[in-house]
C-alpha positions in Angstrom: 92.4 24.3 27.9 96.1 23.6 28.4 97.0 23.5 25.0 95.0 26.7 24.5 96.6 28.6 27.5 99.9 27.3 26.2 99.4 29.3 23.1 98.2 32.2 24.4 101.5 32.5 26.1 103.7 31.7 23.3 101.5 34.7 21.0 103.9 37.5 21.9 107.1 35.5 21.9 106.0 33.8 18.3 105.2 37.6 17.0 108.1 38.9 18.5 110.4 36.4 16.9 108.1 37.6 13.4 109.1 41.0 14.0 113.2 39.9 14.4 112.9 37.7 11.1 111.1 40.3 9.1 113.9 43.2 10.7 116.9 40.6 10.0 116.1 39.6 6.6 115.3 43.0 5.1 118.0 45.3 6.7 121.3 42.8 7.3 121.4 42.5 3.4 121.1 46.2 3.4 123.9 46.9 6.2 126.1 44.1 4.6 126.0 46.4 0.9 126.4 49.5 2.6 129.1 48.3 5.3 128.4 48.2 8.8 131.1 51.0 9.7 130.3 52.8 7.3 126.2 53.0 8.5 127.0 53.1 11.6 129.6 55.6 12.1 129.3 57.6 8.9 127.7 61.0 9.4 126.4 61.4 6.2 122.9 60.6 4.9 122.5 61.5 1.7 120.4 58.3 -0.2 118.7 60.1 -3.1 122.0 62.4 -4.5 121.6 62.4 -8.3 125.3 63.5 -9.2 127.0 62.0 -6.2 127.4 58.4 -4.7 124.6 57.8 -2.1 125.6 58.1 1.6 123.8 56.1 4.4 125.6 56.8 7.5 123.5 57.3 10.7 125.4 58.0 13.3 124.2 61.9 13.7 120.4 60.3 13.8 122.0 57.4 15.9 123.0 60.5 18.7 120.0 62.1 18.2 118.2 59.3 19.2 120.3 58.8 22.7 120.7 62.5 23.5 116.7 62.6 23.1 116.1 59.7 25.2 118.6 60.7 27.9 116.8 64.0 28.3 113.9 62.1 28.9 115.2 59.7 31.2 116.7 62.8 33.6 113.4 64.4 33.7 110.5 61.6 33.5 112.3 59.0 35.7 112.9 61.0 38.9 109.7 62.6 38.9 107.7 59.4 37.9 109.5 57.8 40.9 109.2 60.1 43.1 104.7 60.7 42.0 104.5 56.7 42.5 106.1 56.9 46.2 104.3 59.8 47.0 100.7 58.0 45.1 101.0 54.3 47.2 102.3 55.3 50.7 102.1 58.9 51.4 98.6 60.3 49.0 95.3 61.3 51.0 92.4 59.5 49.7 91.3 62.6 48.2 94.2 63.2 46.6 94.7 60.2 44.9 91.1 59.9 43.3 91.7 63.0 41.6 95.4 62.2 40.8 95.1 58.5 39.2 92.2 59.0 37.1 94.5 62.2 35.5 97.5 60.0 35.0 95.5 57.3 32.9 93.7 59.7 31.3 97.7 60.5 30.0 98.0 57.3 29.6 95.5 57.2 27.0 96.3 60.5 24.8 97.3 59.6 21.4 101.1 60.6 20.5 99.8 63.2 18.0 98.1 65.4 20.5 101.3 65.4 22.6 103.0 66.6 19.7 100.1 69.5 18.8 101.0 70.6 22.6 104.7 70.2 22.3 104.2 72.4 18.8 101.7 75.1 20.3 103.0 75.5 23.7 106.8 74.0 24.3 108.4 74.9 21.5 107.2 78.6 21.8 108.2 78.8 25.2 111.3 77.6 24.6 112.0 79.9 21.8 110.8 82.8 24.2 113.1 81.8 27.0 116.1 81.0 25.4 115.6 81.9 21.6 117.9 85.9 22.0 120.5 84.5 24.3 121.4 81.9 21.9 120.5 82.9 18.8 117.7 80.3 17.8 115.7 80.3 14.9 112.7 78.0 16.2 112.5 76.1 19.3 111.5 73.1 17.8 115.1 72.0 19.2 116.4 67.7 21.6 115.1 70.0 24.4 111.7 70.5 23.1 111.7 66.7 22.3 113.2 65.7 25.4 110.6 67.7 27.5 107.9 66.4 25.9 109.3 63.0 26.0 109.6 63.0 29.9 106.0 64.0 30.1 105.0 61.0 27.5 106.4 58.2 30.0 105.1 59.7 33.0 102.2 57.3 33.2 104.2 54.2 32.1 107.1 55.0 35.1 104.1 55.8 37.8 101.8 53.1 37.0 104.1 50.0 37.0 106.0 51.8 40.2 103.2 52.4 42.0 102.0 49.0 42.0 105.4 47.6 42.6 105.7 49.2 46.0 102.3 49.0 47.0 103.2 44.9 46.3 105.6 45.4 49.1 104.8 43.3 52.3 103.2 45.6 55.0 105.5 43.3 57.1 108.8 44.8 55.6 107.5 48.8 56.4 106.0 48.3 59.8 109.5 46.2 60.7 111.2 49.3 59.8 109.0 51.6 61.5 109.4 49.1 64.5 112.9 49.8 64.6 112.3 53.4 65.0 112.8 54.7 61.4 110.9 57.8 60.4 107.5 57.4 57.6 109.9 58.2 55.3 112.9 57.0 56.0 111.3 53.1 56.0 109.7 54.0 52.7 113.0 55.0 51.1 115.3 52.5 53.2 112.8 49.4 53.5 109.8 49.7 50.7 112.0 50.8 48.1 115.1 48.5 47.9 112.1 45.6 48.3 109.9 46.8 45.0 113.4 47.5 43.1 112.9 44.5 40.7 109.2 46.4 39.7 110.4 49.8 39.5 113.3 48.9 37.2 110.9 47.3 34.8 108.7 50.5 34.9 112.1 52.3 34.1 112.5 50.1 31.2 109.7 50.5 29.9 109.6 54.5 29.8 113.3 53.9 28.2 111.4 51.7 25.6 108.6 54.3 24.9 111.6 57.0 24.6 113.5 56.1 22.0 110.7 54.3 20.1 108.6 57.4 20.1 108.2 58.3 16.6 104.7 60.8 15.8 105.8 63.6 18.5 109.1 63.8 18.1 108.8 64.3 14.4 106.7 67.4 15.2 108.9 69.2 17.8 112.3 67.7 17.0 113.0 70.8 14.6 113.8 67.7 11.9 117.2 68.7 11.4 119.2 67.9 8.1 120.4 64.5 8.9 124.1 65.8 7.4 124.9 67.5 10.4 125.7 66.1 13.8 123.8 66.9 16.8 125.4 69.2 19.4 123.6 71.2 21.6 120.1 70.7 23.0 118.9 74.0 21.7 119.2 73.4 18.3 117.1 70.7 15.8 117.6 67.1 15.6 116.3 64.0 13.7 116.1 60.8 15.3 115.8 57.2 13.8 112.3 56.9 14.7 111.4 60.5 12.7 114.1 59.9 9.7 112.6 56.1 9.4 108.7 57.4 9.2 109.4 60.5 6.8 111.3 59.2 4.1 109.5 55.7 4.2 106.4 57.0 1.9 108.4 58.3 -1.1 111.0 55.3 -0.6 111.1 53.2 -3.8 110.6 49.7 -3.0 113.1 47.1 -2.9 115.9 49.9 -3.3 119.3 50.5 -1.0 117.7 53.0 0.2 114.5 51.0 1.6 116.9 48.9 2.8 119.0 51.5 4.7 115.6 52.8 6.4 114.8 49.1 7.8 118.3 48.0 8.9 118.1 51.5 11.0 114.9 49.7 12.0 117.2 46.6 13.6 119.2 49.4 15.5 116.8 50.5 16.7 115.4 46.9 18.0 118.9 46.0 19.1 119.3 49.0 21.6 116.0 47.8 23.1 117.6 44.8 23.3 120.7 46.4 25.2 118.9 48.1 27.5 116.8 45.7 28.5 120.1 43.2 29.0 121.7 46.1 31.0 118.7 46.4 33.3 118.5 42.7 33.7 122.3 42.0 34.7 122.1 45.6 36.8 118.3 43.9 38.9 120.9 40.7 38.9 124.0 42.4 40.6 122.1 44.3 43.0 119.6 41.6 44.2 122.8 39.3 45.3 
């Protein structure tokens, strides 16, 4: 049963490692043709020309991708943070029977119907409110996508939080209370700093399902021309994730261009990679 446990631990790192071969050996041969400077800074992407020299540069998709994810991140974290403190030491009973079985039930929504909400109610809104002023022509636009992003990792930031600081000792909250800090000042002084090794991983993780979401982006992203960089958050954009899963079904196989699409596949896995090292050394230099 050893030997059996044993494996059933080393399943995702084995799989994982699958996934880096597979990534490595189809898109470093790819970047290596191209050039790395040139894919990663060049702002063209033009693979298919048929009286000009192919372009594959990604660095408009490459911005796209951040600006989305940072829009996110500013609205999902704070208010997933804030719903998990409020959920494990400050909800009635009530409250909270009505409130967790909602945020699994988000939990559980496939991507695509977040999109068909993003397409039938954000990006009208959006259009409505500031589509005059600035002289839109849809309001499938980062903000759209950002929006709907920070709703998608509501459930991942909440969930992990909330049983991160409800893992906190009693001990360390009624010391603080003891000491004659407000309900709410020991949460935020006491509880907090103690769980931040949990809520950082639940920040990670909505960071993760950010910038790896793929289906609703693609439908309220606007899907800009990838020959243009991305400037403003009312106005279109197309991210890795998008660009990777629209042009992937006409792709001919074994071309450049195939190629191109899975070594933006190994940037992508790299920034996960980044943030995940960022987090790790920030939990590091904090907890000393």
């Amino acid at each position: 049963m050893r030997i059996v446990f044993m494996a059933a631990a080393f399943a995702s790192i084995i799989a994982v490692a699958l996934i880096c071969i597979f990534l490595l050996a189809e898109g470093v041969p790819a970047m290596a043709e191209i050039g790395l400077k040139e894919f990663l800074t060049g702002q063209l992407w033009r693979p298919t020309a048929m009286y000009e020299e192919p372009s594959f540069g990604i660095l408009p998709m490459i911005l796209g991708s951040i600006y989305v994810t940072a829009g996110a991140i500013l609205l999902g974290v704070p208010i997933g943070l804030l719903t998990a403190i409020f959920m494990a030491r400050m909800c009635p009973a009530p409250l909270y029977s009505i409130i967790k079985p909602a945020l699994n039930l988000m939990a559980g929504v496939p991507s695509v119907i977040y999109g068909f909400f993003g397409m039938m109610f954000l990006v009208p809104a959006i259009f409505e409110i500031f589509g005059e002023r600035f002289d839109m022509v849809s309001g499938a636009t980062m903000l759209a996508a950002s929006v709907l992003l920070g709703m998608m990792i509501l459930p991942t930031v909440i969930g992990i939080a909330e049983t991160n600081i409800r893992a906190v000792s009693s001990e360390i909250y009624e010391g603080a209370v003891a000491l004659g800090a407000s309900h709410e000042r020991a949460v935020f002084k006491a509880v907090m700093p103690a769980a931040k090794s949990g809520v950082m991983a639940a920040v990670v993780l909505g960071v993760g399902r950010a910038i790896g979401e793929t289906m609703a982006v693609r439908m309220v992203a606007g899907n800009q021309t990838a020959l243009r960089m991305p400037y403003e958050f009312l106005r279109g954009v197309r991210t890795m994730t998008a660009n990777i899963v629209m042009e992937m079904n006409y792709v001919e196989h074994g071309s450049l261009h195939e190629g191109a699409l899975i070594a933006t596949g190994v940037v992508l896995f790299v920034f996960i990679m980044i943030i995940n090292a960022l987090f790790s050394v920030l939990n590091r230099e904090k907890g000393r």
